[in-house]
N, CA, C and O of each residue as an XYZ file, in Angstrom:
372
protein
N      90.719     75.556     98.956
C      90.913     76.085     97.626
C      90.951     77.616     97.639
O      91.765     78.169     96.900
N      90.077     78.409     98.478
C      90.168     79.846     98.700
C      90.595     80.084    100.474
O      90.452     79.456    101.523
N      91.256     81.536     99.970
C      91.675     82.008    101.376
C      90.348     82.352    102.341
O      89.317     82.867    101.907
N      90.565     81.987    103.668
C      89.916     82.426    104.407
C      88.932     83.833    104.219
O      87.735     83.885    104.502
N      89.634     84.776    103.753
C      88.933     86.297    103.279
C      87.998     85.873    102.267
O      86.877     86.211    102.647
N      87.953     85.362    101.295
C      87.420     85.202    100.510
C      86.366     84.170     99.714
O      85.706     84.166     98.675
N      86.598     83.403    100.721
C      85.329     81.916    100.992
C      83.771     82.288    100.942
O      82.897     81.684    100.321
N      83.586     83.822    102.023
C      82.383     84.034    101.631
C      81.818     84.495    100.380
O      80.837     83.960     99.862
N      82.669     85.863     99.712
C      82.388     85.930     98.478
C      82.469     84.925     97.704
O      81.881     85.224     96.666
N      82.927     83.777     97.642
C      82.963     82.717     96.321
C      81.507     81.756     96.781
O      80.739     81.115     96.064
N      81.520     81.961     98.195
C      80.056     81.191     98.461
C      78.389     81.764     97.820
O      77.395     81.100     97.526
N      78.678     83.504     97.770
C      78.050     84.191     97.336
C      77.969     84.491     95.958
O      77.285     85.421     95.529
N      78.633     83.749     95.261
C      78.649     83.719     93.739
C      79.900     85.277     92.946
O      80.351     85.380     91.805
N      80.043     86.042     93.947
C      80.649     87.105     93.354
C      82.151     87.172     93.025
O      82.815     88.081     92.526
N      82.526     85.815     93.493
C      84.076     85.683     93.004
C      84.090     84.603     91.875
O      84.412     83.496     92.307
N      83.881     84.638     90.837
C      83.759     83.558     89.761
C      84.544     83.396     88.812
O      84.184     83.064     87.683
N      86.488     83.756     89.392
C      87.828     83.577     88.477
C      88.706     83.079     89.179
O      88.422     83.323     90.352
N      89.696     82.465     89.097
C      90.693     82.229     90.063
C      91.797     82.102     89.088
O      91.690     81.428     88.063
N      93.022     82.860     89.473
C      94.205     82.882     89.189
C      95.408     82.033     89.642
O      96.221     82.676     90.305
N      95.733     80.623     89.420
C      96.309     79.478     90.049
C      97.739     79.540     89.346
O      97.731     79.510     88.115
N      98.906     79.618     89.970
C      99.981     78.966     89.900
C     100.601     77.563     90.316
O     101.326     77.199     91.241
N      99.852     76.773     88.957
C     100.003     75.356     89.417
C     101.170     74.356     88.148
O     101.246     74.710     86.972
N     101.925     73.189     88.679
C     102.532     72.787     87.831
C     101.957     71.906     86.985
O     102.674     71.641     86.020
N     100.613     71.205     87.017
C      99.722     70.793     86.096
C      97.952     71.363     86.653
O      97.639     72.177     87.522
N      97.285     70.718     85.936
C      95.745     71.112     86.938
C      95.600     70.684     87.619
O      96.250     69.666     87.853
N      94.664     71.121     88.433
C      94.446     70.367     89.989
C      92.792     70.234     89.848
O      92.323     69.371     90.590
N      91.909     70.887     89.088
C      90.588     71.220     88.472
C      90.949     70.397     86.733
O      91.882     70.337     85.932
N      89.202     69.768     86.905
C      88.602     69.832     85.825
C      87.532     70.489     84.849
O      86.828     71.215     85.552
N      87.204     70.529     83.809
C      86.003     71.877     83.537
C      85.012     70.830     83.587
O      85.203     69.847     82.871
N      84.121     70.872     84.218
C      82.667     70.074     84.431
C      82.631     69.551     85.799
O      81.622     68.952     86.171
N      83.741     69.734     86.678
C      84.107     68.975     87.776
C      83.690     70.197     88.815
O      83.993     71.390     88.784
N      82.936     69.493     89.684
C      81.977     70.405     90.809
C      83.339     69.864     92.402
O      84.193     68.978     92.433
N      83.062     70.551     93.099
C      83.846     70.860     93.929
C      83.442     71.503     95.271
O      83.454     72.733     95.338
N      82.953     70.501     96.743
C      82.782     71.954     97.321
C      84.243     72.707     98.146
O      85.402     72.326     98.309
N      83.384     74.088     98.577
C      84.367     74.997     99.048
C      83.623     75.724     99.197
O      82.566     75.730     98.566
N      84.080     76.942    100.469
C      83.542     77.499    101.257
C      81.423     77.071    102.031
O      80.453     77.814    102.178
N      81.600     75.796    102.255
C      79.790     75.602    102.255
C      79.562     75.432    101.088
O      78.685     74.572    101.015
N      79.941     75.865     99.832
C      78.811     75.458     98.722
C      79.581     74.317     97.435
O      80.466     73.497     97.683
N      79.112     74.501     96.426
C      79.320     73.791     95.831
C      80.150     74.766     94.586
O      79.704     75.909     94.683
N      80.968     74.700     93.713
C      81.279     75.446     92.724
C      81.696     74.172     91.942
O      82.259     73.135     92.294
N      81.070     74.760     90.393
C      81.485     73.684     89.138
C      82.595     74.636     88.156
O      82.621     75.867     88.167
N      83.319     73.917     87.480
C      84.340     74.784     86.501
C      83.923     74.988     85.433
O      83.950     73.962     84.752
N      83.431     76.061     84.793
C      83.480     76.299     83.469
C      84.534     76.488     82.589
O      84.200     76.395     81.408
N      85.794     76.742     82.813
C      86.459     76.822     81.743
C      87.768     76.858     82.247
O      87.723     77.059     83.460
N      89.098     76.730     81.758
C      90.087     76.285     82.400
C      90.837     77.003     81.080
O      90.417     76.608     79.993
N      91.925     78.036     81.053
C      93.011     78.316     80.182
C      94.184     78.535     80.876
O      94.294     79.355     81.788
N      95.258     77.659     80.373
C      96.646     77.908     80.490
C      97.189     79.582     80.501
O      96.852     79.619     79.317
N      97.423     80.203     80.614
C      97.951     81.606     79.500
C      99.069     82.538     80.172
O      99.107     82.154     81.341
N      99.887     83.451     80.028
C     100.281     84.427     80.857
C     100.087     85.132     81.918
O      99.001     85.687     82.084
N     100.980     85.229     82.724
C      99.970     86.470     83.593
C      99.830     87.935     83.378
O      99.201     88.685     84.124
N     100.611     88.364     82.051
C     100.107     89.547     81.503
C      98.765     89.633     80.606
O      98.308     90.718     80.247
N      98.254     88.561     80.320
C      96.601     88.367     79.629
C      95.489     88.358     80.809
O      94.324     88.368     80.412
N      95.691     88.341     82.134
C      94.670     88.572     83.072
C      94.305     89.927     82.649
O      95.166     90.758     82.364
N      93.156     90.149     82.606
C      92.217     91.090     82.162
C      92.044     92.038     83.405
O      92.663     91.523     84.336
N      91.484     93.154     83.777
C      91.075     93.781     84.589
C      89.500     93.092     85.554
O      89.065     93.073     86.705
N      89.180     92.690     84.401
C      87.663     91.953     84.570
C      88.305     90.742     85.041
O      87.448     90.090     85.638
N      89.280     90.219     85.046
C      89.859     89.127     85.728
C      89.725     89.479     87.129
O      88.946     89.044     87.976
N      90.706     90.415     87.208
C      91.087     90.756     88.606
C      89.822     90.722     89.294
O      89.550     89.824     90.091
N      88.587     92.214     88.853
C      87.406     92.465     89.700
C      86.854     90.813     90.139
O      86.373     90.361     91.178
N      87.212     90.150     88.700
C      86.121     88.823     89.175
C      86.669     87.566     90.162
O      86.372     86.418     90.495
N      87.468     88.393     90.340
C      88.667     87.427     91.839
C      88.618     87.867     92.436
O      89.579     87.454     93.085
N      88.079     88.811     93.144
C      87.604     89.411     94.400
C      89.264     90.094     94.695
O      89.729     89.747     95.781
N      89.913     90.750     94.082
C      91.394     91.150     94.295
C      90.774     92.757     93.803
O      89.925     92.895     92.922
N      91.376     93.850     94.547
C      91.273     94.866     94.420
C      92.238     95.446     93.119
O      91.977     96.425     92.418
N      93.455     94.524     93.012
C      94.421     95.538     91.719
C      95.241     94.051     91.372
O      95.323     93.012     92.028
N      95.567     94.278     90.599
C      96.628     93.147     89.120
C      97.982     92.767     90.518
O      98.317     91.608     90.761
N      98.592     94.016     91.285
C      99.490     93.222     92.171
C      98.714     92.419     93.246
O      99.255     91.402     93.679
N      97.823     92.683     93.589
C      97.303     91.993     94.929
C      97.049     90.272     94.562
O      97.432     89.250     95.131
N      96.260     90.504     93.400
C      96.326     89.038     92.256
C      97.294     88.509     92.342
O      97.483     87.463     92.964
N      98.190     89.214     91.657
C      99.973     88.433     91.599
C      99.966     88.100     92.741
O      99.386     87.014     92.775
N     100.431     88.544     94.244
C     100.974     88.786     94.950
C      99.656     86.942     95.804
O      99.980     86.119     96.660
N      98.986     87.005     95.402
C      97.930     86.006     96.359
C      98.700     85.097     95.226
O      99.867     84.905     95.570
N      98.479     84.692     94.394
C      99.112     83.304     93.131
C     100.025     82.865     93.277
O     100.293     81.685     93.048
N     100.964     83.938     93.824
C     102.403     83.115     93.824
C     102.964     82.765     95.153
O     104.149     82.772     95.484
N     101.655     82.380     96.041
C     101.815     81.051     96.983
C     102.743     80.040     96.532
O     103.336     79.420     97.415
N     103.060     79.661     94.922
C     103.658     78.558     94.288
C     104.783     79.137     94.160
O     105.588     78.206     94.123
N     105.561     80.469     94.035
C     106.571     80.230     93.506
C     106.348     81.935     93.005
O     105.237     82.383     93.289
N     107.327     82.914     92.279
C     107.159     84.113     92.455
C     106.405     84.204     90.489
O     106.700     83.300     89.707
N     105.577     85.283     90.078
C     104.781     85.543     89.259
C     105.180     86.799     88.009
O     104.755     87.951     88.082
N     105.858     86.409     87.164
C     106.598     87.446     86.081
C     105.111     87.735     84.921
O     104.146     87.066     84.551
N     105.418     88.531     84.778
C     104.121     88.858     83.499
C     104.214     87.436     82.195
O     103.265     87.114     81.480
N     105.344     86.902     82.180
C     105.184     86.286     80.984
C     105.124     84.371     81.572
O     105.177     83.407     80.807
N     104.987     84.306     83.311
C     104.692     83.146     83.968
C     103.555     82.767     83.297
O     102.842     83.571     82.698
N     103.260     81.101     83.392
C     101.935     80.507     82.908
C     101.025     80.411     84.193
O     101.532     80.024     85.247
N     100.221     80.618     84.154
C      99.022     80.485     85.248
C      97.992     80.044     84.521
O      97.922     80.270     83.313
N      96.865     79.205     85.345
C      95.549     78.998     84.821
C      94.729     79.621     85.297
O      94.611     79.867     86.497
N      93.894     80.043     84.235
C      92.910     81.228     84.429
C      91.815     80.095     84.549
O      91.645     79.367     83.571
N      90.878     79.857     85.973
C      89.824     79.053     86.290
C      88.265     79.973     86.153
O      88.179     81.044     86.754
N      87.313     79.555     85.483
C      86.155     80.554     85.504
C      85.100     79.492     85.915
O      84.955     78.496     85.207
N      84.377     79.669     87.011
C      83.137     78.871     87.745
C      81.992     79.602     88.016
O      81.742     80.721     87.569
N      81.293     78.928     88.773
C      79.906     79.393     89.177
C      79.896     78.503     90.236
O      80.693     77.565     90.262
N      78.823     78.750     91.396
C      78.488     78.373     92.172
C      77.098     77.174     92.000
O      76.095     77.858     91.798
N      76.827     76.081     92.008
C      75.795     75.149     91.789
C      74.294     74.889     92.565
O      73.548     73.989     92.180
């Protein structure tokens, strides 16, 4: 579910957003999951743009800037500001 780089921070609780380019969900909100060693549950799941990712998005995806974000998401397919992505928000269990 996370890249290699970034398994430890999400194990460590400090990555708690994920920016998914998916053609339906692949996550549920209440649905625990492990990854990287631990366990992470979903709190909240929104459809939305990828010009509504927040800055506080980005920091909380362990992505240094809004392209690096884009640029990791569109593993699926390429990422326009007005693409749908799901904005995933978790915690570690």
């Amino acid at each position: 579910m996370f890249g290699r780089d970034l398994r430890e921070a999400v194990a460590a609780g400090e990555i708690t957003v994920s920016i998914r380019l998916w053609s339906r969900p692949k996550v549920k909100v209440g649905g625990r999951y492990p990854t990287a060693g631990v366990v992470i549950e979903v709190d909240s799941m929104e459809l939305l743009p990828f010009s509504a990712v927040t800055a506080e998005d980005v920091r909380r995806s362990g992505e240094p800037d809004r392209e690096a974000l884009r640029s990791r998401a569109a593993h699926a397919g390429p990422i326009e500001d007005d693409t749908l992505i799901y904005r995933i928000e978790f915690h570690v269990v």
